[in-house]
Chimera marker file (.cmm) of the C-alpha trace (Angstrom):
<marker_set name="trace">
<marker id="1" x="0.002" y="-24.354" z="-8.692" r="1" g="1" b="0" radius="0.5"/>
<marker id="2" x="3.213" y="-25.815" z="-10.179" r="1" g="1" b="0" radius="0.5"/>
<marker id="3" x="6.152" y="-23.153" z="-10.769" r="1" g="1" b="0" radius="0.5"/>
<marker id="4" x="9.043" y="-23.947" z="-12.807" r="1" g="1" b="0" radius="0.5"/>
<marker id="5" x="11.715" y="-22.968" z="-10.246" r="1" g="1" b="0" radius="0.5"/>
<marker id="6" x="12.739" y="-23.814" z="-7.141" r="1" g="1" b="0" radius="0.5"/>
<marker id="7" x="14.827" y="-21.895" z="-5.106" r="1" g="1" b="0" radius="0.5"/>
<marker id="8" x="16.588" y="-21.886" z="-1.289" r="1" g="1" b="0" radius="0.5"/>
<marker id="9" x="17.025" y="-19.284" z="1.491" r="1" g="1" b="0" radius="0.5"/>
<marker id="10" x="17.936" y="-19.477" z="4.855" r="1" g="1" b="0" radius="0.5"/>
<marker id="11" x="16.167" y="-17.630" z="7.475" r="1" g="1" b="0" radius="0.5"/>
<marker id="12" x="16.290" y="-17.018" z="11.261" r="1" g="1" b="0" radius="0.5"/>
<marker id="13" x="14.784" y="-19.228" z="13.712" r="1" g="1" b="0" radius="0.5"/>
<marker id="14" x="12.838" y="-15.800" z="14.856" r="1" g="1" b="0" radius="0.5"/>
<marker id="15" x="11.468" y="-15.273" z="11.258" r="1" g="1" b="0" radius="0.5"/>
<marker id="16" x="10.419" y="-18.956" z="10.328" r="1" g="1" b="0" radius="0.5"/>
<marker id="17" x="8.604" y="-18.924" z="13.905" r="1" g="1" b="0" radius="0.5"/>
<marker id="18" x="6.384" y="-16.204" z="12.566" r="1" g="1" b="0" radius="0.5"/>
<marker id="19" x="5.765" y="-17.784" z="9.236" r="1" g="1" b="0" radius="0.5"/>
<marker id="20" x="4.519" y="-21.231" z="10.875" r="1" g="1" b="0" radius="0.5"/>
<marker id="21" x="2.450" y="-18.659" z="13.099" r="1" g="1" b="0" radius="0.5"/>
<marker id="22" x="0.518" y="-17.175" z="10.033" r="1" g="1" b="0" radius="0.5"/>
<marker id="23" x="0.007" y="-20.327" z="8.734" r="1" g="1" b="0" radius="0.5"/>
<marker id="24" x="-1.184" y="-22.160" z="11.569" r="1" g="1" b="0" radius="0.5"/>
<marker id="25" x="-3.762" y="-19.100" z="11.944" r="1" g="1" b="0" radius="0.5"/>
<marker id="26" x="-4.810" y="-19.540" z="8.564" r="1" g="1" b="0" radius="0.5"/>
<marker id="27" x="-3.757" y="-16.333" z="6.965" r="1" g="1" b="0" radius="0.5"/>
<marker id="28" x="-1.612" y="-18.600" z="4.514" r="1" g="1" b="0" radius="0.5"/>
<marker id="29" x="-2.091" y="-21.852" z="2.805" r="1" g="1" b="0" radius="0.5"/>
<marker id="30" x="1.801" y="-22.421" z="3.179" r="1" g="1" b="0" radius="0.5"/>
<marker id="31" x="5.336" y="-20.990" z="4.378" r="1" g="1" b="0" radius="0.5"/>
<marker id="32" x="5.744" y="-21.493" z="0.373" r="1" g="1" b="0" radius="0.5"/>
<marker id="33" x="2.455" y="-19.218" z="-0.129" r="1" g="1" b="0" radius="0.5"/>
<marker id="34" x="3.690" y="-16.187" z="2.064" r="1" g="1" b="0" radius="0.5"/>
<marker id="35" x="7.228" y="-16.748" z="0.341" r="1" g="1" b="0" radius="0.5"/>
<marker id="36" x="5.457" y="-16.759" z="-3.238" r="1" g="1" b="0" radius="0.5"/>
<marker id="37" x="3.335" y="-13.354" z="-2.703" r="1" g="1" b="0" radius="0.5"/>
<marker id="38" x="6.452" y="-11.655" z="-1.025" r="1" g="1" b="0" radius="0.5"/>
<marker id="39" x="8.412" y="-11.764" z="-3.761" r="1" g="1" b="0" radius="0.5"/>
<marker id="40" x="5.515" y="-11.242" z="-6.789" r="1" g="1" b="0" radius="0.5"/>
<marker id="41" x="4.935" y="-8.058" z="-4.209" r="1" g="1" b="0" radius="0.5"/>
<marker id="42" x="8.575" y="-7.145" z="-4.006" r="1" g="1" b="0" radius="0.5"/>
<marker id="43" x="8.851" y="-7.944" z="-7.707" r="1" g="1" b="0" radius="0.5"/>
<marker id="44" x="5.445" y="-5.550" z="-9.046" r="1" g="1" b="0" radius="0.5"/>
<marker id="45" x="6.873" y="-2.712" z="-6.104" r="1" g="1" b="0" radius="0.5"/>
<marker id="46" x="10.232" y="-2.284" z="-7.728" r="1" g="1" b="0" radius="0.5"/>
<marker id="47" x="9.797" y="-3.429" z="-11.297" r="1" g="1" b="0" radius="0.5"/>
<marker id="48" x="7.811" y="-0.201" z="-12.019" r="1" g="1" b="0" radius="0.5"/>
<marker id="49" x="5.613" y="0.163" z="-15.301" r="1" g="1" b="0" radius="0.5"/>
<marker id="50" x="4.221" y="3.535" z="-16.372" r="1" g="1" b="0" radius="0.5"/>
<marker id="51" x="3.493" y="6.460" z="-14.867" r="1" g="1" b="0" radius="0.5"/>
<marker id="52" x="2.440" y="4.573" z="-11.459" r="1" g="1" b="0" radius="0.5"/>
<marker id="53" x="4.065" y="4.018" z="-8.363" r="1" g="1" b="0" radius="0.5"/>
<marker id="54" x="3.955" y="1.591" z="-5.388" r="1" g="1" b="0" radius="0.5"/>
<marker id="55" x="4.258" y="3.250" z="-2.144" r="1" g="1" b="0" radius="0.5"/>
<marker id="56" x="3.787" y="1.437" z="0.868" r="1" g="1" b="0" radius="0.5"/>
<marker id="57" x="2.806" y="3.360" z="4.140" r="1" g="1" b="0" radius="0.5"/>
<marker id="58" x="2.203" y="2.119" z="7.765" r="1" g="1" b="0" radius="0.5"/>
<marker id="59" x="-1.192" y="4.100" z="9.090" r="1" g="1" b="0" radius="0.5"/>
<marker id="60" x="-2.217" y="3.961" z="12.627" r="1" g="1" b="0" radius="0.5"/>
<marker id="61" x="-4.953" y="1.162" z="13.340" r="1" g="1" b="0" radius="0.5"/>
<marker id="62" x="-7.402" y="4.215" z="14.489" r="1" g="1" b="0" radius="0.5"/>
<marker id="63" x="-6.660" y="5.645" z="11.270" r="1" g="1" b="0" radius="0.5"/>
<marker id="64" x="-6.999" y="2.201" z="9.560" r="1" g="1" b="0" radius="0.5"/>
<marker id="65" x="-10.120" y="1.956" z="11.096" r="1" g="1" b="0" radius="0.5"/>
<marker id="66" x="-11.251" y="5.134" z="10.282" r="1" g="1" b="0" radius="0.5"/>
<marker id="67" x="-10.833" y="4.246" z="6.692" r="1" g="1" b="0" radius="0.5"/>
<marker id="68" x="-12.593" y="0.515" z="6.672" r="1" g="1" b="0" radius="0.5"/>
<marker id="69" x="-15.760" y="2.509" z="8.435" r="1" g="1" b="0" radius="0.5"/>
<marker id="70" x="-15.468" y="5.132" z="5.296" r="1" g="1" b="0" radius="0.5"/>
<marker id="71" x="-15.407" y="2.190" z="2.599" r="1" g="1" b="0" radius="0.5"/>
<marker id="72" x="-18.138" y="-0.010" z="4.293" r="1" g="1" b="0" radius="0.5"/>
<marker id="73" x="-20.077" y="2.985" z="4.604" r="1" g="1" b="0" radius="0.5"/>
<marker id="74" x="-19.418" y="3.623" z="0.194" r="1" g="1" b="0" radius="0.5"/>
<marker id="75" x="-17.306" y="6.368" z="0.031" r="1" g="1" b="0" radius="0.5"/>
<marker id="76" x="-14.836" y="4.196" z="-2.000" r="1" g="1" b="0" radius="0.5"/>
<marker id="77" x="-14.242" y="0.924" z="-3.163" r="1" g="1" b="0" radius="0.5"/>
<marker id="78" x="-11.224" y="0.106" z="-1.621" r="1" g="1" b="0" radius="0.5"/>
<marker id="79" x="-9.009" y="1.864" z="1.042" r="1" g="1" b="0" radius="0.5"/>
<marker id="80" x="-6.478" y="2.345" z="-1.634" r="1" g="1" b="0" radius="0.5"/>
<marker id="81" x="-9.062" y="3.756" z="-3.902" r="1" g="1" b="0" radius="0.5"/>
<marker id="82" x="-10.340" y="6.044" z="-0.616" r="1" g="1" b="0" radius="0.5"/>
<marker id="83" x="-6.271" y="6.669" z="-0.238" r="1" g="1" b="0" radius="0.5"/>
<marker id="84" x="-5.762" y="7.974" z="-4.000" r="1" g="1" b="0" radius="0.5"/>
<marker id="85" x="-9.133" y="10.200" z="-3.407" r="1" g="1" b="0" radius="0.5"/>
<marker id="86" x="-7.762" y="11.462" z="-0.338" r="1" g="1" b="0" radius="0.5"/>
<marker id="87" x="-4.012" y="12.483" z="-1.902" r="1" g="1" b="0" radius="0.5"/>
<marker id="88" x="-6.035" y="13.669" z="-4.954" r="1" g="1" b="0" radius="0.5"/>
<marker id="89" x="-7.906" y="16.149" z="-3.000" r="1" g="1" b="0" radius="0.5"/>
<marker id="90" x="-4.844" y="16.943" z="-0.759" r="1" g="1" b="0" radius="0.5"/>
<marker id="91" x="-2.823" y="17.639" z="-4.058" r="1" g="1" b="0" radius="0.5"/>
<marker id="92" x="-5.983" y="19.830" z="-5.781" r="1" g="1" b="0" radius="0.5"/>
<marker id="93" x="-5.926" y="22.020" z="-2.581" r="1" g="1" b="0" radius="0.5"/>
<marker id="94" x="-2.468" y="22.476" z="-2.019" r="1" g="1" b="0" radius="0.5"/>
<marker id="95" x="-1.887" y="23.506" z="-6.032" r="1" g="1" b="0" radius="0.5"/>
<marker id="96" x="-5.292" y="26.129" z="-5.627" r="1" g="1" b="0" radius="0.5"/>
<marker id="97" x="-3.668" y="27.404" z="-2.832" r="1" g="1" b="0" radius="0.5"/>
<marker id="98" x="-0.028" y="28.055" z="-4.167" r="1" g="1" b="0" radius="0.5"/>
<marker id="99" x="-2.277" y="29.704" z="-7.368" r="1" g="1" b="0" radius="0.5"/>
<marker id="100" x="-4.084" y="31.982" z="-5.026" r="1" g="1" b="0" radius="0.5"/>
<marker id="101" x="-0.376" y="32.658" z="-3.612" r="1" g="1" b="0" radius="0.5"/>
<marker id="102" x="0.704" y="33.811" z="-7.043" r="1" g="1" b="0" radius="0.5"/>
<marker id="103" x="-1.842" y="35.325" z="-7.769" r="1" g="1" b="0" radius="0.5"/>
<marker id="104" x="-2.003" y="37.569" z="-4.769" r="1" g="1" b="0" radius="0.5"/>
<marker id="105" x="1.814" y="38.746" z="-5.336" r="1" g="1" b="0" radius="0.5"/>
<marker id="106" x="0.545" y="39.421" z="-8.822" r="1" g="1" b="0" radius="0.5"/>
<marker id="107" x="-2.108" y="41.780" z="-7.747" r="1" g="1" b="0" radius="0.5"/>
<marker id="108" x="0.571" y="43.471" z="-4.813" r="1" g="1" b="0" radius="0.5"/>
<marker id="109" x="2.818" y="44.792" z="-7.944" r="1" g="1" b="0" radius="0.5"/>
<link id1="1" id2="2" r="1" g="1" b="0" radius="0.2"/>
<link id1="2" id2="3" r="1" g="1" b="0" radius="0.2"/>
<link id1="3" id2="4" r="1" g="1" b="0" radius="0.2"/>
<link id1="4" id2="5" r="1" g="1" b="0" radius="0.2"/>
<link id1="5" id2="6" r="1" g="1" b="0" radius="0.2"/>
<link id1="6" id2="7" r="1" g="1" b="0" radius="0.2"/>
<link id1="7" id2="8" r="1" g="1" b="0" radius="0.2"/>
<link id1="8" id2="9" r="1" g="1" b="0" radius="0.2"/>
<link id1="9" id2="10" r="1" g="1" b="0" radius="0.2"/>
<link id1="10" id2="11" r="1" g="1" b="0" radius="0.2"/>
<link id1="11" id2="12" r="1" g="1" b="0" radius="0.2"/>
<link id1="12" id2="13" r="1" g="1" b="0" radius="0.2"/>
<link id1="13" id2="14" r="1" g="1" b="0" radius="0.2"/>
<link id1="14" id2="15" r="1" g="1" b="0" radius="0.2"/>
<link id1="15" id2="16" r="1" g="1" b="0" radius="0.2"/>
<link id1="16" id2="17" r="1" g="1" b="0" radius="0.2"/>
<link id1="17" id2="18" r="1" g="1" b="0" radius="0.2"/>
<link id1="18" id2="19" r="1" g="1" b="0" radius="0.2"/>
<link id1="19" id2="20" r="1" g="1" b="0" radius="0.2"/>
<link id1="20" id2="21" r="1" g="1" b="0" radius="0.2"/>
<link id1="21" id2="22" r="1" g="1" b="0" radius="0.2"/>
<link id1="22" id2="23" r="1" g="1" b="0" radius="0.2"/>
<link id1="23" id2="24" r="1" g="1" b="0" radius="0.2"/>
<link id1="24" id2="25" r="1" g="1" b="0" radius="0.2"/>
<link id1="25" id2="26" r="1" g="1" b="0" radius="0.2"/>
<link id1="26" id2="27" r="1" g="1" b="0" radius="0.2"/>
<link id1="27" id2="28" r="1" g="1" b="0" radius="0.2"/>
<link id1="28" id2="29" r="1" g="1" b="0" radius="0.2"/>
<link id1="29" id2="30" r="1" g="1" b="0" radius="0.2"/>
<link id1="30" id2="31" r="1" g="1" b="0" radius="0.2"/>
<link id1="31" id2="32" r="1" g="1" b="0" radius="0.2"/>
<link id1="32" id2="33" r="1" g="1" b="0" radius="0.2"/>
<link id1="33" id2="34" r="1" g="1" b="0" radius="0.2"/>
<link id1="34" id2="35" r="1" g="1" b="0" radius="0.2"/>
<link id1="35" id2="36" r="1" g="1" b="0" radius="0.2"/>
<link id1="36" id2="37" r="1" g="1" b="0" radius="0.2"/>
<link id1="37" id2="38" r="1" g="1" b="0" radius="0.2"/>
<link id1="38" id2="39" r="1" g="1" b="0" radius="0.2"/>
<link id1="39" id2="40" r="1" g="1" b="0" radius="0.2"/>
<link id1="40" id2="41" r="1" g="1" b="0" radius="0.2"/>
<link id1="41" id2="42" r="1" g="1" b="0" radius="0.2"/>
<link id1="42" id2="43" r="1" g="1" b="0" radius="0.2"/>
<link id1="43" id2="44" r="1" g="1" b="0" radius="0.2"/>
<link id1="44" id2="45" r="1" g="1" b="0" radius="0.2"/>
<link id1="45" id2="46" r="1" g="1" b="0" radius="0.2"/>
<link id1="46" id2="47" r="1" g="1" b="0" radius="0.2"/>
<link id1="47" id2="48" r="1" g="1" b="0" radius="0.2"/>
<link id1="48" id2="49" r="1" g="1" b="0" radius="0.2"/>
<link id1="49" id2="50" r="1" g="1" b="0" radius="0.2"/>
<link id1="50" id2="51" r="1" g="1" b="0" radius="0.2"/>
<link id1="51" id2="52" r="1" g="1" b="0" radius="0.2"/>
<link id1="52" id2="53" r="1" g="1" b="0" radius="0.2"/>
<link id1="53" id2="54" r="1" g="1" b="0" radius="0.2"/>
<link id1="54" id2="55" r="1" g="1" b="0" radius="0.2"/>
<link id1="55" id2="56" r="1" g="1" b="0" radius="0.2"/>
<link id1="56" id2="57" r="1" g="1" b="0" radius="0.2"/>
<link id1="57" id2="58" r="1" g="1" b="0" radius="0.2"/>
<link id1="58" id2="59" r="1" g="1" b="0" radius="0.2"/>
<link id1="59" id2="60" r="1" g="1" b="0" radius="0.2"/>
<link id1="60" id2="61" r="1" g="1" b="0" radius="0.2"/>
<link id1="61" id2="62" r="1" g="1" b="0" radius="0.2"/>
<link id1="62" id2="63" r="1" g="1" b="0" radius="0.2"/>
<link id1="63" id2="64" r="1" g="1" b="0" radius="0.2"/>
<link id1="64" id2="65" r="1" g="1" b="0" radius="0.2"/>
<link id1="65" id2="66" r="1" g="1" b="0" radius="0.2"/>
<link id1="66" id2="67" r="1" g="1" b="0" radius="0.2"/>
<link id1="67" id2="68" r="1" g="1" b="0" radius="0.2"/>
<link id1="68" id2="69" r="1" g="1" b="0" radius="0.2"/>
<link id1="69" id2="70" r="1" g="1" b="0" radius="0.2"/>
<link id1="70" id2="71" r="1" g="1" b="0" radius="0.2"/>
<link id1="71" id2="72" r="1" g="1" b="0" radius="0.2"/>
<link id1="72" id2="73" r="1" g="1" b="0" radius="0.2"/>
<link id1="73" id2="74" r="1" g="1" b="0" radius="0.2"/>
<link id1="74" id2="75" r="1" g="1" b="0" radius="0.2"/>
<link id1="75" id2="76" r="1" g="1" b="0" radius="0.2"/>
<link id1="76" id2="77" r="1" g="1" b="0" radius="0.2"/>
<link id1="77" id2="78" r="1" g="1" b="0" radius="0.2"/>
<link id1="78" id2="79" r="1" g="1" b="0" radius="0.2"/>
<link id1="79" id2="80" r="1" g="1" b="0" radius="0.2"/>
<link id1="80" id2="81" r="1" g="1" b="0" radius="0.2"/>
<link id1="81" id2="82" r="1" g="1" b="0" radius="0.2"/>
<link id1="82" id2="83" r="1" g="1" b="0" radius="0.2"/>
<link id1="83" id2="84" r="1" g="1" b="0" radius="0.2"/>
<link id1="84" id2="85" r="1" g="1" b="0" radius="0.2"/>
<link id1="85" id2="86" r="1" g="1" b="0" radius="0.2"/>
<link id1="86" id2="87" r="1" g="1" b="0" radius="0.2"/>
<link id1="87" id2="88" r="1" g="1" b="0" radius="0.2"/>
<link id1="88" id2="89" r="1" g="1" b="0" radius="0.2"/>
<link id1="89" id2="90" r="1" g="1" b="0" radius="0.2"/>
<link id1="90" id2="91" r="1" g="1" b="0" radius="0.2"/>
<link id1="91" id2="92" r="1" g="1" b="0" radius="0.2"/>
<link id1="92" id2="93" r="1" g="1" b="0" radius="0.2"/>
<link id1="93" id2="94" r="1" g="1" b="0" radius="0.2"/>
<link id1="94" id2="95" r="1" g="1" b="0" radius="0.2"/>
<link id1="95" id2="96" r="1" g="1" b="0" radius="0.2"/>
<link id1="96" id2="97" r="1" g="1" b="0" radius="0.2"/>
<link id1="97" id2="98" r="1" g="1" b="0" radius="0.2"/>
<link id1="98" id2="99" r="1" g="1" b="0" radius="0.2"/>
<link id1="99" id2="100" r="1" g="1" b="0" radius="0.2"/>
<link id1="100" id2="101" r="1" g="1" b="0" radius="0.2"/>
<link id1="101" id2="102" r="1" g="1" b="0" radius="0.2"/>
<link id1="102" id2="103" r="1" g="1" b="0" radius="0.2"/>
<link id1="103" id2="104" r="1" g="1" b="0" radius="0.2"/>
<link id1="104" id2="105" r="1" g="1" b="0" radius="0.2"/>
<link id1="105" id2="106" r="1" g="1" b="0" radius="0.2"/>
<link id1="106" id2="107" r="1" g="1" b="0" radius="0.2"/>
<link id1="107" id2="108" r="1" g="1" b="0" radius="0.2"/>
<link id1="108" id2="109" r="1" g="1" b="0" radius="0.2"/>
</marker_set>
């Protein structure tokens, strides 16, 4: 892929020890790769469009797991899809229930 800019950062020893780890594990192509996708990820997570947002959240691997077994299993698509069903359905109960709230101090007057 050619890009039309080149730029330079400097980085702990620490850091660029982890990045030659991911690569030489073959999660990468390149330190250049990871670099690329962190910044079109930091880029698309703060440049917001519309009426979406980006959240990122760190779930416990049981959890994690949890989910994977849910989406192999076709309850969703994706764990972000089975994420957005979950919060949907978190969000329809929470609004029937503050309704129900209302509506019982509107039946005690």
């Amino acid at each position: 892929m050619s890009v039309p800019y080149r730029i330079t950062v400097r980085i702990s020893e620490k850091t660029m020890e982890k990045l030659e780890e991911m690569v030489e594990s073959f999660q990468y192509e390149s330190i250049s790769d990871i670099i690329r996708r962190a910044i079109d990820e930091f880029v698309e997570r703060h440049h917001s469009s519309g009426p979406v947002s980006r959240v990122d959240v760190l779930i416990p691997r049981k959890i994690l797991e949890d989910l994977e077994r849910d989406v192999s299993q076709g309850t969703a698509i994706s764990i972000e899809d089975l994420i957005r069903l979950i919060l949907r359905d978190y969000t329809a109960s929470r609004i029937n229930r503050e309704l129900g709230q209302l509506s019982d101090q509107k039946n005690l007057k």
